[in-house]
C-alpha positions as CSV (number, residue, x, y, z in Angstrom):
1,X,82.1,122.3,112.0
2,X,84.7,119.6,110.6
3,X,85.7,116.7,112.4
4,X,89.3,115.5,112.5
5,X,90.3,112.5,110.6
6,X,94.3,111.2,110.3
7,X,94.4,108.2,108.5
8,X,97.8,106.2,108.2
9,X,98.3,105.8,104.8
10,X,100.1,103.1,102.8
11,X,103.2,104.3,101.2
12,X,105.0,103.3,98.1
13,X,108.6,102.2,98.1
14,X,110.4,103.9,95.7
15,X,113.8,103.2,94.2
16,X,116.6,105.1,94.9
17,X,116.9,106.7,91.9
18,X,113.2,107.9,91.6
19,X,113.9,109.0,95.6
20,X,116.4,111.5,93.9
21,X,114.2,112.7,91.0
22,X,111.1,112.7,92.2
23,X,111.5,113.8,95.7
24,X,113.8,116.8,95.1
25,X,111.6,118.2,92.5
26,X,111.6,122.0,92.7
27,X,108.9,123.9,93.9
28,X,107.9,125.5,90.7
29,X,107.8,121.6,89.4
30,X,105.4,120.4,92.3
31,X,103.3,123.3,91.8
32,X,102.7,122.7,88.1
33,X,102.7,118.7,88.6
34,X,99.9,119.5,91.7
35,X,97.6,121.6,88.8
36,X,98.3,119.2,86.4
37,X,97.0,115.9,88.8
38,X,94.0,118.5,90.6
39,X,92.7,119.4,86.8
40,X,93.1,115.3,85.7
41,X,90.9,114.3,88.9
42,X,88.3,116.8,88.1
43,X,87.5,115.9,84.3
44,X,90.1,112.5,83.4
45,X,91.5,115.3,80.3
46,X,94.8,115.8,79.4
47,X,96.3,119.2,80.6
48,X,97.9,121.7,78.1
49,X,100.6,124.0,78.9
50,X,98.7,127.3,77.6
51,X,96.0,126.0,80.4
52,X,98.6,126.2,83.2
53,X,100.5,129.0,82.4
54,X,96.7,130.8,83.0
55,X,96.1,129.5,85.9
56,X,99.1,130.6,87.3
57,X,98.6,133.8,86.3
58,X,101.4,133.7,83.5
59,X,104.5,133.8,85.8
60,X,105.4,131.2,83.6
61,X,105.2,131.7,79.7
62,X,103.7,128.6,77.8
63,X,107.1,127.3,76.8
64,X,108.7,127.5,80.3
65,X,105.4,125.0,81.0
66,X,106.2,123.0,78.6
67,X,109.7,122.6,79.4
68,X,108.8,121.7,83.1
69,X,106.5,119.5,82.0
70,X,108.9,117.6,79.6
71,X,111.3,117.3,83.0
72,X,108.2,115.7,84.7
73,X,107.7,113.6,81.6
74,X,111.6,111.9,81.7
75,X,110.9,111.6,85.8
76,X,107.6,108.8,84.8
77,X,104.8,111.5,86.5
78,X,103.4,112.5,83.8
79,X,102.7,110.8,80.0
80,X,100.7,111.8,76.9
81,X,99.0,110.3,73.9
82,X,101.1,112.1,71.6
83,X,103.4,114.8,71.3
84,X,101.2,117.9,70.7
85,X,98.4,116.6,73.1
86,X,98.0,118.0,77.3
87,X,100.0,115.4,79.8
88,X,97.9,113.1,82.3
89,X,99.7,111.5,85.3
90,X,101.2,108.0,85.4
91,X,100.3,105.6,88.3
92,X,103.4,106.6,89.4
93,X,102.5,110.3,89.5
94,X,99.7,109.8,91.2
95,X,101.4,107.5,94.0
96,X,103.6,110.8,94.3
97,X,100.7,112.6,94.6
98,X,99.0,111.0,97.0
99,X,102.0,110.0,99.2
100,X,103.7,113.7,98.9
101,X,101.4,116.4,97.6
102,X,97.8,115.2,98.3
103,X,96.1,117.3,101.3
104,X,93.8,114.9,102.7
105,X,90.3,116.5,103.4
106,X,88.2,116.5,107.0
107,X,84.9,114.6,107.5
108,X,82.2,117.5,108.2
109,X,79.5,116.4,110.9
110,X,77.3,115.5,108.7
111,X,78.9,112.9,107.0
112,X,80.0,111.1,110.2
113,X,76.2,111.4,111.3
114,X,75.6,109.6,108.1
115,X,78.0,106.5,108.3
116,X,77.6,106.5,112.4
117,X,73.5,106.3,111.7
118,X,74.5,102.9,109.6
119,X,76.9,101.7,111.9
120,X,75.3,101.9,114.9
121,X,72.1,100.9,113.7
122,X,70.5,98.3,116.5
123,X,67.7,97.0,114.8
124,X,70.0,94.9,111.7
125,X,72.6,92.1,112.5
126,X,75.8,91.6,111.4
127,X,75.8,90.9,107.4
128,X,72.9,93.5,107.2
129,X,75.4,96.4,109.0
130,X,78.3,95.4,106.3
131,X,76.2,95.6,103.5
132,X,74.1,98.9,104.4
133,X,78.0,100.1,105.1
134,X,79.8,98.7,101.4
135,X,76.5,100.6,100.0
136,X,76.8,103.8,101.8
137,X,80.2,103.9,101.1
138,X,79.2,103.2,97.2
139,X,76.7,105.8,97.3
140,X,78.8,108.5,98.9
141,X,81.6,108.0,97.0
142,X,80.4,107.1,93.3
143,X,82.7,103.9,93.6
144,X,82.2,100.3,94.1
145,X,81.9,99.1,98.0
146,X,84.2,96.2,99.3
147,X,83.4,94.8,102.7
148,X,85.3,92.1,104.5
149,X,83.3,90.2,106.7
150,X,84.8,89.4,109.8
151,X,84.4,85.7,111.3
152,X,82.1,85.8,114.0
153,X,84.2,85.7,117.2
154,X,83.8,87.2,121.0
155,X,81.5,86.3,123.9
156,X,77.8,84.8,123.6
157,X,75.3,87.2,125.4
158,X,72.1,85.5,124.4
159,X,70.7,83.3,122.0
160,X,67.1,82.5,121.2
161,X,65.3,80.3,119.3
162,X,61.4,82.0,117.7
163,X,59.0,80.2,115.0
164,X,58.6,81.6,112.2
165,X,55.9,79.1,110.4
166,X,55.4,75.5,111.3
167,X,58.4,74.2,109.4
168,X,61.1,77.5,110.2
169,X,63.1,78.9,112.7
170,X,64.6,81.7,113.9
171,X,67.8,81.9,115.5
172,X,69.3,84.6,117.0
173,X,72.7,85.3,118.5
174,X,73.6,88.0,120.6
175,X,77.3,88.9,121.2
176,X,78.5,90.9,124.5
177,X,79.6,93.3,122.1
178,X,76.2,94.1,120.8
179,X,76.6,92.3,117.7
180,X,73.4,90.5,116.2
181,X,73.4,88.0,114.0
182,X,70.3,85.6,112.9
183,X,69.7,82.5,110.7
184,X,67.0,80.2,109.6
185,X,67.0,76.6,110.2
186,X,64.8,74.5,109.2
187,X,62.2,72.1,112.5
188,X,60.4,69.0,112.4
189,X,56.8,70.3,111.3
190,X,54.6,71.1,114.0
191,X,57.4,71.6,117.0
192,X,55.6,72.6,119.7
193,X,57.1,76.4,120.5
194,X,57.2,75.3,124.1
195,X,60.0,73.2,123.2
196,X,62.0,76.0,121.2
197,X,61.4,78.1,124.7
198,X,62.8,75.1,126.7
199,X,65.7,74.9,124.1
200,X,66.4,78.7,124.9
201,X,66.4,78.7,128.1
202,X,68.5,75.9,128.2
203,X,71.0,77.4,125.8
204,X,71.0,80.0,127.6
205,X,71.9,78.5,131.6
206,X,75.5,77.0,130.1
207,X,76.7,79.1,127.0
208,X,76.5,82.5,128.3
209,X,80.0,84.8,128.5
210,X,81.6,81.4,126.2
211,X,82.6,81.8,122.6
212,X,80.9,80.3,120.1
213,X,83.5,77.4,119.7
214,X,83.6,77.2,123.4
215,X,79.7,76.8,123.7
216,X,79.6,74.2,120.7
217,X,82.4,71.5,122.7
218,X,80.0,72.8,125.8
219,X,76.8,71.3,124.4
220,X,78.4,68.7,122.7
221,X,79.8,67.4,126.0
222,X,76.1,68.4,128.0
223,X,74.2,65.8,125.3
224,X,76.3,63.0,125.6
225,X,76.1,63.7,129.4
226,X,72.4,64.4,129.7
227,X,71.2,61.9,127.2
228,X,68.5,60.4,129.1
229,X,67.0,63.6,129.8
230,X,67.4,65.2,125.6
231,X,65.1,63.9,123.2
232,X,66.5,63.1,119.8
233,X,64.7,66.3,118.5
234,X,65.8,68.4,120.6
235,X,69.3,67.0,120.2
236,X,68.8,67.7,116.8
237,X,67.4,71.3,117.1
238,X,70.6,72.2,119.2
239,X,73.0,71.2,116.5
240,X,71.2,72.5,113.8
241,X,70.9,75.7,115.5
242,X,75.2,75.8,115.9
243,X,75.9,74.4,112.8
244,X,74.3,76.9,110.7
245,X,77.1,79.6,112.5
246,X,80.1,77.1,111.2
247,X,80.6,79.4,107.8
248,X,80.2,82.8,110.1
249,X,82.8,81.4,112.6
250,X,85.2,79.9,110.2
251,X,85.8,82.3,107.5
252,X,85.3,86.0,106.6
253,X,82.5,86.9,104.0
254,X,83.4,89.1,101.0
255,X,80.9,91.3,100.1
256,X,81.2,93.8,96.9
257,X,78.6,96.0,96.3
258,X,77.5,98.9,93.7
259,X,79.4,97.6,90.7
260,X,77.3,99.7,88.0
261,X,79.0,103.0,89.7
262,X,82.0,102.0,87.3
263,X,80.2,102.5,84.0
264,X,79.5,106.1,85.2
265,X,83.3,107.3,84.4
266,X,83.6,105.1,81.0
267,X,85.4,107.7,79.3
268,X,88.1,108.3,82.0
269,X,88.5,104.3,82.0
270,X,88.7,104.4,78.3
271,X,86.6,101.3,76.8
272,X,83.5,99.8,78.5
273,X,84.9,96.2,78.0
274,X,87.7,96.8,80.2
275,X,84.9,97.8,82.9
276,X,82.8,95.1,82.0
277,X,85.5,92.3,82.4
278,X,86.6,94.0,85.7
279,X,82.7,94.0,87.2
280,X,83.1,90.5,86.3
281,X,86.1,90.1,88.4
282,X,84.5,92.0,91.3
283,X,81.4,90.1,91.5
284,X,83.5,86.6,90.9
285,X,85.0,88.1,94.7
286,X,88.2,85.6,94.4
287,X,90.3,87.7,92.8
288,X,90.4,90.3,94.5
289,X,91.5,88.0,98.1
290,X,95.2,89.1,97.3
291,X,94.3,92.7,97.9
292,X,92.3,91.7,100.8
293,X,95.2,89.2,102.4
294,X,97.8,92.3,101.8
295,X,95.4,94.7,103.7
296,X,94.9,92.0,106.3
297,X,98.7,92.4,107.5
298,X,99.1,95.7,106.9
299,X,98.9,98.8,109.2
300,X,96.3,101.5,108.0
301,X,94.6,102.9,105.3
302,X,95.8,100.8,101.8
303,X,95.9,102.8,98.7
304,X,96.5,100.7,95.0
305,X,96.9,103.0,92.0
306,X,96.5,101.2,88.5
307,X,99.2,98.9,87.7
308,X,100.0,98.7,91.0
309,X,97.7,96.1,91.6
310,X,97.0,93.6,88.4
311,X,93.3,93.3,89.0
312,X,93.0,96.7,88.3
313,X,95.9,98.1,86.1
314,X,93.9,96.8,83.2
315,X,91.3,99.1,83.6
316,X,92.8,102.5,85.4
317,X,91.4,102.3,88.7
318,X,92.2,102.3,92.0
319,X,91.3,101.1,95.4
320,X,91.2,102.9,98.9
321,X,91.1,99.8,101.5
322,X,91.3,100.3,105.4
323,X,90.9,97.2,107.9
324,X,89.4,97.4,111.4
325,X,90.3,96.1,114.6
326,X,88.8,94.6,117.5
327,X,89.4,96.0,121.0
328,X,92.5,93.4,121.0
329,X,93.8,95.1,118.3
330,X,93.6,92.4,116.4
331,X,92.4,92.7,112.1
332,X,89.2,90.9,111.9
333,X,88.3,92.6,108.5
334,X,88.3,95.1,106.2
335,X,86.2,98.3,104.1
336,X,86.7,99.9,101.3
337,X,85.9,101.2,97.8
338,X,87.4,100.5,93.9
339,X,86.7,103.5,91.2
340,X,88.7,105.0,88.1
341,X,92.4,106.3,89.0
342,X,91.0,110.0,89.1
343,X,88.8,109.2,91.9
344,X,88.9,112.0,94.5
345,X,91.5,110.7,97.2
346,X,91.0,113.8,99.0
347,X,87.5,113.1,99.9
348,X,87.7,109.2,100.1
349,X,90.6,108.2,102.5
350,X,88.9,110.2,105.3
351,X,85.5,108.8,104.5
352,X,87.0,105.6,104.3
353,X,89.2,105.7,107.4
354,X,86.1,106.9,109.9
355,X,83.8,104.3,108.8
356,X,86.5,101.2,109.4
357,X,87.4,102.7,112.8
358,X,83.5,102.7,113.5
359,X,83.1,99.1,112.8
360,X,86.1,98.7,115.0
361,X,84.6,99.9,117.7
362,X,81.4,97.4,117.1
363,X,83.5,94.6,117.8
364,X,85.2,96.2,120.9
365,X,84.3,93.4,124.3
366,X,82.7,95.3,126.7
């Protein structure tokens, strides 16, 4: 049994004249340019005209082929090395393909049971969730994981303050959403845990069902007002234990992760220190905030083919990025993957797609 998956998908703007040519191809045309992109996906080769005119069962001869697949040539889908050699798609042919031709596949159970098991995973917090989710995603789909991290917003539930040796603490911060995020901060040595209990509780009478920003002006007002009655440490332990969320509430957290999948598919990307140089660009993060801003005010599923992007037209790859909402609708972040041009759309968009509307949900106020 398959489960149903509709992503809205990014689509390219084309000029009027390529409207003409590309999108009033005959059908004979879009059958060969479909074999010709389906073949390129599977093995990054260049496809011959003797090879096509087999597989559909010579209706065609090899020089009718070839003729077609000159047309495509002069239209910008299809290129080749030279002039005897197969043709591979152009970024432009495969923005056809994916926008016209490309049937997008269904999630089976099994492979929703798989991201929803690292979704909805209780037992890790926030940062651990994105980056078990940018790995699964790496691992299921042989490309590198990206992971937007969203700011930490909503409604406080609970927040708790545990040892954890006689210099460290623990905090914890529960959302009403179920989110669960922690930090360590660092307590005069030998605090008495009695007075990280008092500190909870405390906490705990004035900040529930506020935001985090709300709570913070809270407190701040409480210790000016209750000052005979708050020690300086505890003072202290209170805006320790807020100030270590300021990076979580001010600003989302890029997270890349499986970067060595891209030197499984050297030879489709054509020389490793064109993969080497873009790992470096990955793992340096900055660069790749203008794809990341563009998803952030799009709607849907973002698709970049080569030279469509210039992080990655270097290299021939692409990126499939979706963002996810909260329950206001609002984009808080975003989840996707990077890998060589011929990666399998087919197969990615939908896993993709699921696992952004999952973390959606996550963040949804109950």
């Amino acid at each position: 049994m398959e489960k149903k998956n509709n992503p809205k998908i990014r689509k390219i703007k084309f000029s009027e004249s390529l409207k003409s040519s590309l999108f009033n191809l005959n059908q004979r045309s879009k059958q060969i340019f479909r074999l010709i992109v389906n073949d390129f996906l599977k093995d990054g080769k260049p496809v011959g005209s003797r090879r096509l005119s087999i597989k559909m069962g010579e209706k065609l001869s090899a020089a009718s082929v070839r003729n077609v697949m000159s047309d495509l040539q002069d239209a910008g889908l299809l290129q080749s090395t030279h002039t005897s050699a197969g043709r591979i798609p152009t970024d432009l042919g495969l923005r056809f393909f994916v926008d016209g031709l490309l049937q997008v596949g269904r999630l089976t159970n099994n492979q929703c049971t798989e991201i929803e098991k690292v979704i909805n995973n209780q037992s890790q917090n926030v940062e651990e969730m994105f980056s078990e989710a940018g790995s699964l995603l790496s691992g299921l789909l042989d490309c590198a994981g990206i992971v937007l991290a969203p700011k930490l917003e909503g409604f406080i539930k609970h927040i708790e303050f545990v040892p954890v040796s006689n210099v460290k603490a623990l905090v914890i911060l529960v959302t009403e959403s179920g989110i669960i995020e922690n930090r360590i901060i660092e307590v005069p040595k030998g605090l008495p845990a009695s007075l990280l209990t008092e500190t909870t509780n405390y906490l705990n009478s004035i900040i529930k069902g506020k935001t985090l920003e709300e709570s913070k002006k809270i407190i701040s007002g409480q210790i000016k007002d209750d000052k005979k009655y708050i020690d300086k440490v505890t003072k202290n332990l209170i805006e320790e234990g807020f100030a270590c969320w300021d990076d979580a509430s001010k600003k989302n957290k890029l997270i890349v992760t499986g970067t060595s999948k891209l030197l499984d598919d050297i030879e489709a990307m054509e020389q490793l220190e064109d993969v080497r140089l873009l790992i470096e660009k990955l793992e340096n993060k900055k660069n790749l905030m203008g794809v990341i801003d563009e998803t952030l005010q799009a709607e849907g599923l973002q698709i970049y083919i080569g030279s469509e992007n210039n992080l990655f037209g270097l290299t021939g790859c692409s990126t499939i990025i979706s963002p996810f909402k909260n329950k206001k609708k609002e984009i808080i972040g975003a989840i996707g993957v990077i890998g060589p041009m011929r990666i399998n759309y087919a197969k990615i968009i939908p896993v993709v797609d699921y696992t952004a509307k999952l973390i959606g949900e996550k963040f949804e106020i109950k």
